[in-house]
C-alpha positions in Angstrom: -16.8 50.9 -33.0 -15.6 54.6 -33.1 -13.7 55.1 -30.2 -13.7 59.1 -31.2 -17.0 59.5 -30.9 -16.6 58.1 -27.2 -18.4 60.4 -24.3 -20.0 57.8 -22.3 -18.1 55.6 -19.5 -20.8 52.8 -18.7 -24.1 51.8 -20.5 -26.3 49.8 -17.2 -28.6 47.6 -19.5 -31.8 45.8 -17.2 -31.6 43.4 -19.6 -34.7 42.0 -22.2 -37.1 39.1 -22.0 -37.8 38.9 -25.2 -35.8 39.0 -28.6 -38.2 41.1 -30.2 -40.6 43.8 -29.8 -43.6 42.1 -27.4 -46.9 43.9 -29.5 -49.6 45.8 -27.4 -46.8 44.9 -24.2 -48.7 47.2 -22.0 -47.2 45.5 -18.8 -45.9 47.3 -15.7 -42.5 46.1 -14.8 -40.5 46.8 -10.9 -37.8 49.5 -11.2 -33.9 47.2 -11.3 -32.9 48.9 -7.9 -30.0 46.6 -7.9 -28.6 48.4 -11.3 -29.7 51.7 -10.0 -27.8 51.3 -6.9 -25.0 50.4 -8.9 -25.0 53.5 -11.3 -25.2 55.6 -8.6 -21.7 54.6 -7.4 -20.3 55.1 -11.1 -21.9 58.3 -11.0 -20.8 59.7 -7.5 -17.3 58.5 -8.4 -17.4 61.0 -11.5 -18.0 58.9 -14.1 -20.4 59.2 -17.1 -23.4 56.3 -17.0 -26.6 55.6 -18.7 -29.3 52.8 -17.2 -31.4 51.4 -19.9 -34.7 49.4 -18.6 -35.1 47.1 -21.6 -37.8 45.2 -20.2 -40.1 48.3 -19.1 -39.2 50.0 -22.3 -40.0 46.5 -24.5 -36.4 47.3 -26.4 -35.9 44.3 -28.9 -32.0 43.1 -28.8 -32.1 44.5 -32.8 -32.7 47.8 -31.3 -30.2 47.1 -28.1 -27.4 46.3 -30.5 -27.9 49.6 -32.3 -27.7 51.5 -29.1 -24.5 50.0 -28.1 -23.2 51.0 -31.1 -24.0 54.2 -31.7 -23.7 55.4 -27.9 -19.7 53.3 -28.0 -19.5 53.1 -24.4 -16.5 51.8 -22.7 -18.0 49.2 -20.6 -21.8 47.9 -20.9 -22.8 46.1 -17.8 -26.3 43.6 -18.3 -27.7 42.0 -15.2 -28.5 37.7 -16.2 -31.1 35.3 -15.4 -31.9 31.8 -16.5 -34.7 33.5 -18.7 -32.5 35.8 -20.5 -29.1 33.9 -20.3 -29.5 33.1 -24.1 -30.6 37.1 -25.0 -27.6 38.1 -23.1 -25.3 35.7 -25.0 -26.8 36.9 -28.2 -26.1 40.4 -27.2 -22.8 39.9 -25.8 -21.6 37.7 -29.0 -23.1 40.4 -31.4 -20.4 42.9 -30.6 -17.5 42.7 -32.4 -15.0 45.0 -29.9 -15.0 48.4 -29.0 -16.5 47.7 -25.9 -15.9 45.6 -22.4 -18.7 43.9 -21.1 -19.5 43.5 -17.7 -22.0 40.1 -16.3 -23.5 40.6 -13.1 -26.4 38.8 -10.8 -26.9 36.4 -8.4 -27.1 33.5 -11.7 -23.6 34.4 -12.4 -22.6 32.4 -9.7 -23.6 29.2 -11.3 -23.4 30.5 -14.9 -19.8 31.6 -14.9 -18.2 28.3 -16.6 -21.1 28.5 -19.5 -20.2 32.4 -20.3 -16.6 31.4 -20.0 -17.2 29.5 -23.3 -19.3 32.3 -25.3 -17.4 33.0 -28.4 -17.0 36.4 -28.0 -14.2 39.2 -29.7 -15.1 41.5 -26.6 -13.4 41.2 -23.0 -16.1 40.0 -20.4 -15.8 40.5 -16.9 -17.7 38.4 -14.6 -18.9 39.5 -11.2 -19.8 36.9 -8.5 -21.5 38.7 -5.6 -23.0 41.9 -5.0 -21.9 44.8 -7.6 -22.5 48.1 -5.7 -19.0 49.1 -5.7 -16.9 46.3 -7.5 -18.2 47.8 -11.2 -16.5 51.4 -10.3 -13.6 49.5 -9.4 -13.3 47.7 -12.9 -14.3 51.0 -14.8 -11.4 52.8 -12.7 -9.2 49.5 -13.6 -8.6 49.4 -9.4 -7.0 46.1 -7.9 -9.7 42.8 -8.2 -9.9 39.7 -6.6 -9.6 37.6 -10.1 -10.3 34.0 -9.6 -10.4 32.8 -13.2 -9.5 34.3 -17.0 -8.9 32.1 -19.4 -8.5 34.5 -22.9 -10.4 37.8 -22.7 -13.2 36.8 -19.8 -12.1 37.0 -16.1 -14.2 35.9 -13.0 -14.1 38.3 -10.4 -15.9 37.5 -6.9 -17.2 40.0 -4.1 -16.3 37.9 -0.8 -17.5 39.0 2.6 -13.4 40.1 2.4 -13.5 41.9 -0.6 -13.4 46.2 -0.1 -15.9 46.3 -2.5 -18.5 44.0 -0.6 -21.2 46.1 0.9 -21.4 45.4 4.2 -23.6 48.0 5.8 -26.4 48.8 3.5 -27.8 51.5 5.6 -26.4 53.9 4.0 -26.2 53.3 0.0 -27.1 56.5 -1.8 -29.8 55.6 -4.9 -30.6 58.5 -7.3 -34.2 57.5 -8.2 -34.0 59.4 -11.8 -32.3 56.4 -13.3 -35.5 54.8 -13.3 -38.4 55.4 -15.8 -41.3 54.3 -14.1 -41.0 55.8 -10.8 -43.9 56.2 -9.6 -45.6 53.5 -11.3 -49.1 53.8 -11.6 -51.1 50.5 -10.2 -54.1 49.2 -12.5 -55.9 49.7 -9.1 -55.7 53.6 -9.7 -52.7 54.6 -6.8 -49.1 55.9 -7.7 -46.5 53.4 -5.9 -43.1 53.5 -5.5 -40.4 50.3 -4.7 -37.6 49.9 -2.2 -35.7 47.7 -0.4 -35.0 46.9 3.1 -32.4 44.2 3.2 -30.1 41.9 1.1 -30.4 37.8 1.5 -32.9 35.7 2.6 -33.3 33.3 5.9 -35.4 31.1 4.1 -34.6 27.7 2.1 -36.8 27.4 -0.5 -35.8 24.7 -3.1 -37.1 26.2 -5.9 -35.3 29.4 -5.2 -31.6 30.5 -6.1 -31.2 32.8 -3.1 -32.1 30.4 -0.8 -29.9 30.3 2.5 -28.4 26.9 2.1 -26.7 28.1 -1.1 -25.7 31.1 -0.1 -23.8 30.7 3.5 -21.0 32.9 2.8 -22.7 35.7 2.5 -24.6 37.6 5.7 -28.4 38.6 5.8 -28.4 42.6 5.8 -31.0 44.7 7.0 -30.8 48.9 6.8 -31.3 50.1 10.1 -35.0 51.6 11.0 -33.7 55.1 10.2 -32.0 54.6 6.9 -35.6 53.2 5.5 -37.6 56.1 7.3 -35.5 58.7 5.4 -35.9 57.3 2.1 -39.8 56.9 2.8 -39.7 60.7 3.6 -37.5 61.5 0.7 -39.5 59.7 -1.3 -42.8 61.2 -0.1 -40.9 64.6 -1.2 -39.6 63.8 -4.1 -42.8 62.5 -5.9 -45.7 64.7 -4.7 -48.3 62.7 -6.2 -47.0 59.1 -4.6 -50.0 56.9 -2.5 -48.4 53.7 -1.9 -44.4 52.4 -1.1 -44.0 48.6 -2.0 -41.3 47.0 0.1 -39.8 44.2 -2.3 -37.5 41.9 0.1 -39.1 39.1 2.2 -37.3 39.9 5.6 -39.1 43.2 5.9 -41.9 41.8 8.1 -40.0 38.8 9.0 -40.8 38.5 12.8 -42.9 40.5 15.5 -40.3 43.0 16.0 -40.0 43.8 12.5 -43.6 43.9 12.2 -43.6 46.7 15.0 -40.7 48.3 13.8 -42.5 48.8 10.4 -45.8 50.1 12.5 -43.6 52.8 14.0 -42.1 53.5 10.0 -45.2 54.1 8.6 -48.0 55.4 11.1 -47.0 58.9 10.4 -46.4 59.2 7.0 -48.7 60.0 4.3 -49.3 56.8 2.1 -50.6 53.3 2.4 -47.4 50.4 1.8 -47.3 46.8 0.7 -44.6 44.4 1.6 -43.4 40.8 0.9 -43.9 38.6 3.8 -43.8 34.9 4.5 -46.8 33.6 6.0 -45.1 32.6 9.4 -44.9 36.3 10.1 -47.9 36.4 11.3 -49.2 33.3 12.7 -48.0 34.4 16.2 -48.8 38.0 16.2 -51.8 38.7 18.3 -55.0 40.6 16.2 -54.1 43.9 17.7 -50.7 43.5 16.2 -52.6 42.6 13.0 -54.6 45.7 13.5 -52.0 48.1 14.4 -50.2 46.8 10.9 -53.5 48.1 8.7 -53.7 51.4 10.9 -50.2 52.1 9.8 -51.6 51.8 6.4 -50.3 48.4 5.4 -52.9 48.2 2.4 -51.5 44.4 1.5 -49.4 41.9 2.0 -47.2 39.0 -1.0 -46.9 35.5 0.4 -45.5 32.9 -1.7 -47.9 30.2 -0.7 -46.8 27.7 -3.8 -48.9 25.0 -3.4 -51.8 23.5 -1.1 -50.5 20.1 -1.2 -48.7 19.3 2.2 -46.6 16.8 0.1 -45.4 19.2 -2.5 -44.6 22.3 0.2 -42.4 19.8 2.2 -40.3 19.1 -1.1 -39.9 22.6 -2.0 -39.0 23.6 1.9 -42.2 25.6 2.5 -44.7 25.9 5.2 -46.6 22.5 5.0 -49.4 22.9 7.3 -52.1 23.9 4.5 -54.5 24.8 7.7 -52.1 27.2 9.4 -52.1 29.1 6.2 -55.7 29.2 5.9 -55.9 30.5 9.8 -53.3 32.9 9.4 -54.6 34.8 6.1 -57.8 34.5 7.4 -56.6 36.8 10.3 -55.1 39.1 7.9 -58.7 39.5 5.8 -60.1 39.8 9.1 -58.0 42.9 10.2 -58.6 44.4 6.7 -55.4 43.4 5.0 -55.4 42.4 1.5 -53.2 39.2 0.5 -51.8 38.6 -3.0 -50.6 34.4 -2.8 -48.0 33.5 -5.9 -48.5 29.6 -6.7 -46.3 27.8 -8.8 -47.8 24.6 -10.8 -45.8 21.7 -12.4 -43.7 20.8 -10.0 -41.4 17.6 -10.4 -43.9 14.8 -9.6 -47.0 17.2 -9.1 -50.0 15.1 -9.6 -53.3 16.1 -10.8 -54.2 15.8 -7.0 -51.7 18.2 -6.0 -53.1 20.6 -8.4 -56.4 20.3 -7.3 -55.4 20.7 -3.7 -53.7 23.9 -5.0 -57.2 25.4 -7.0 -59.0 24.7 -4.1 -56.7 26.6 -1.5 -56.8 29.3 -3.5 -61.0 28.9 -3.9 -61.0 28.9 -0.4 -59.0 32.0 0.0 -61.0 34.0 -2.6 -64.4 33.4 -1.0 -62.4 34.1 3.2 -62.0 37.5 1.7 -64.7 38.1 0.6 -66.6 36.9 3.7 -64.0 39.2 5.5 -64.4 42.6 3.4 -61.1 41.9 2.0 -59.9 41.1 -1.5 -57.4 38.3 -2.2 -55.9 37.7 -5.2 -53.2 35.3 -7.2 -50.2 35.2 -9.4 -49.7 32.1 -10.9 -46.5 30.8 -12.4 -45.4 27.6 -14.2 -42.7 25.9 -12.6 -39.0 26.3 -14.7 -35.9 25.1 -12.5 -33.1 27.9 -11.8 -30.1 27.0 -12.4 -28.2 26.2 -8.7 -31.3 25.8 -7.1 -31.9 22.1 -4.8 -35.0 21.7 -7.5 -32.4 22.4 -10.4 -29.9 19.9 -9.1 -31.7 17.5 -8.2 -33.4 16.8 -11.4 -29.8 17.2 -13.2 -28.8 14.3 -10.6 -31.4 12.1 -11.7 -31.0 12.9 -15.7 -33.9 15.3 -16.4 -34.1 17.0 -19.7 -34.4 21.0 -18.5 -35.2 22.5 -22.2 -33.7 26.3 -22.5 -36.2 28.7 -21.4 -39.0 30.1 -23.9 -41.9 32.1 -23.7 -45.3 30.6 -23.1 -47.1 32.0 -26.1 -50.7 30.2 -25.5 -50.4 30.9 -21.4 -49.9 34.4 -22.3 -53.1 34.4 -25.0 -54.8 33.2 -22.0 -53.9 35.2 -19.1 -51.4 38.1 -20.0 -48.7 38.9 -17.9 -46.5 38.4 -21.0 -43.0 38.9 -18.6 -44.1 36.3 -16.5 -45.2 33.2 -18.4 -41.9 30.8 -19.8 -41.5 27.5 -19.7 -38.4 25.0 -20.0 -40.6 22.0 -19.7 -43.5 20.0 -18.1 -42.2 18.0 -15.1 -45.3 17.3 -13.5 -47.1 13.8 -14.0 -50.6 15.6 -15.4 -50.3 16.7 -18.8 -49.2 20.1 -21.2 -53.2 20.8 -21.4 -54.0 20.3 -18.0 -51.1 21.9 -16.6 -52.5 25.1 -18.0 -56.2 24.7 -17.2 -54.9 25.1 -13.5 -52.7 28.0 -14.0 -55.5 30.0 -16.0 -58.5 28.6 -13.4 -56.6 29.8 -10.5 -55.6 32.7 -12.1 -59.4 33.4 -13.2 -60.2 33.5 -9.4 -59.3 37.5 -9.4 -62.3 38.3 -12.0 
């Protein structure tokens, strides 16, 4: 690389899905917050930084690598999965100097040792933890907490100790024109616009790497009432034609305090919101809580559901009582709430049965709605173990093959959703075919 022709400090990459240009990828992807928080830091503290959204913008890693090279930053930082952590090796190994790179996300934490043996010619720093403020302090070369290098790649970790761990997020400035598809405009016809409202998770789902047995040393953070009022009110001002806000964390509406709390936020602003939510949220609240929640304009609600086999939701730490999650969506149709329910199929062990149980949960749903004046409706995933999760450990324990993660070509011919279907495997008991039919029939329920 020309280091002349260098003008830019950081290039943020939301790193691809796919190695090549996805044809007729029409697909509408969720701003990366996380990277936008993070740029604006760099560029409050005077520094020069780009954000590229690779997976809204369908960049191929062909077209990545020319960008890195022609734009010769000084550091590019990529965000890493278990779906992309072969894309982002490719990248990374691609580069032959000129350039730092910078590995962030919550993977990294179980990743690190694999990345330590990339063969790359270009330094690599690797962030464990939360990256607000530790990336402007590797930019500005400021003192880090390095707990491994070994050649060019260092480790560095974001403890509860660390001055660079954020540990009020109340107040975390976020310029919003780092992100290109702000508003995003819902196939339903409304403008929407994402935020967040906390950092962790309370839960313990097995399946899921930020589950709160795996992550003990680090607090569950919620902005204070205020901080998210504001931003809803800057955001109403900043994007005239916005309908809907879509709250993306799952501790939002967490309890029946939070659930008034977000009553009070929204009743007197001008748009309709959606917000994750497990489904014991509800199941206490009374119907004139649930009614006050749709009068605030809560348009719908995201519960992970998973599964309607009792057996399976105990093994993956979710709510097993299949009834209680009829009742309790049944109350949210009722008071004009709108559910979307994510199930995951091809779990370790997940019998035909299971699957069935899972179809017909979902039936059942469907036609509640209906019955209600409500609409419900499903995203449906094929199960791939995350590396760290209990899921992913358990099956490493006991010997399982987990294949690297590829796109499911045929499940995507099917149903679409392109950035959603992968596989590294079928560890159920019911076959490849099968395994499908379920994902596209319960996926066929919102025709």
């Amino acid at each position: 690389m020309n280091k002349e022709k260098r003008s830019l400090d950081i290039l943020i990459i939301n790193s691809p899905l796919f190695r090549d240009k996805v044809d007729g990828y029409d697909e509408d992807s969720l701003p990366p917050l996380g990277l936008g928080y993070i740029a604006t830091n760099l560029l409050n503290n005077g520094m020069t930084v780009e954000l590229l959204d690779a997976v809204e913008e369908n960049v191929p890693i062909g077209t990545l690598l020319a960008i890195i090279r022609q734009k010769c930053p000084r550091y590019v930082a990529l965000n890493i999965f278990t779906t992309n952590l072969h894309l982002v090796r490719e990248i990374v190994e691609s580069i032959n100097g000129g350039v730092r790179f910078i590995i962030g996300g919550l993977a990294t934490k179980n990743l690190y040792r694999t990345i330590m043996r990339w063969n790359t010619s270009c330094p690599v720093d690797i962030v464990i933890g939360e990256g607000d403020f530790v990336v402007s302090a590797i930019v500005q070369k400021n003192p880090l907490d390095i707990i491994s290098q070994d050649g060019n790649k260092r480790v560095i970790t974001v403890s509860m100790s660390s001055p660079y761990f954020p540990q009020n997020i109340s107040n975390i400035p976020l310029d919003r024109s780092f992100f290109v598809n702000q508003p995003l405009r819902h196939v339903s016809g409304f403008n929407e616009v994402s935020i967040v409202t906390s950092r962790g998770c309370m839960y313990n789902c097995a399946f899921c790497s930020a589950a709160r047995s795996l992550n003990k040393e680090t607090p569950v953070r919620e902005r204070n009432a205020k901080s998210v009022a504001n931003e809803v009110a800057m955001i109403c001002e900043i994007y005239q034609n916005v309908d809907s806000v879509r709250v993306l964390d799952d501790l939002f509406l967490r309890n029946t305090q939070s659930i008034e709390r977000a009553v009070r936020m929204f009743e007197h602003v001008p748009v309709t919101w959606r917000a994750m939510a497990h489904v014991l949220s509800f199941y206490k609240l009374s119907d004139a809580h649930l009614l006050k929640l749709k009068r605030s304009g809560c348009k719908e609600v995201f519960i992970g559901i998973e599964s309607g086999s009792s057996r399976i939701l105990r093994m993956i730490h979710k709510t097993s009582d299949v009834d209680l999650v009829k009742r309790t969506i049944k109350r949210l149709f009722r008071a004009g709430i709108d559910v979307k329910g994510y199930f995951i199929f091809g779990f370790e062990g997940e019998t035909v049965e299971d699957m069935q149980m899972s179809y017909d949960l979902a039936v059942w749903l469907k036609e509640a709605s209906i019955k209600n004046g409500a609409n419900f409706r499903t995203s449906v995933f094929q199960f791939r173990p995350y590396h760290g999760t209990k899921l992913y450990r358990d099956m490493i324990l006991k010997g399982r093959i987990i294949d690297e993660v590829v796109h499911h070509k045929e499940l995507s011919a099917e149903i679409g959703r392109k950035q959603f279907n992968f596989t590294s495997g079928n560890f159920s008991e019911v076959s490849d075919e099968n395994l499908r039919e379920f994902i596209i029939k319960t996926n066929g329920i919102n025709r």
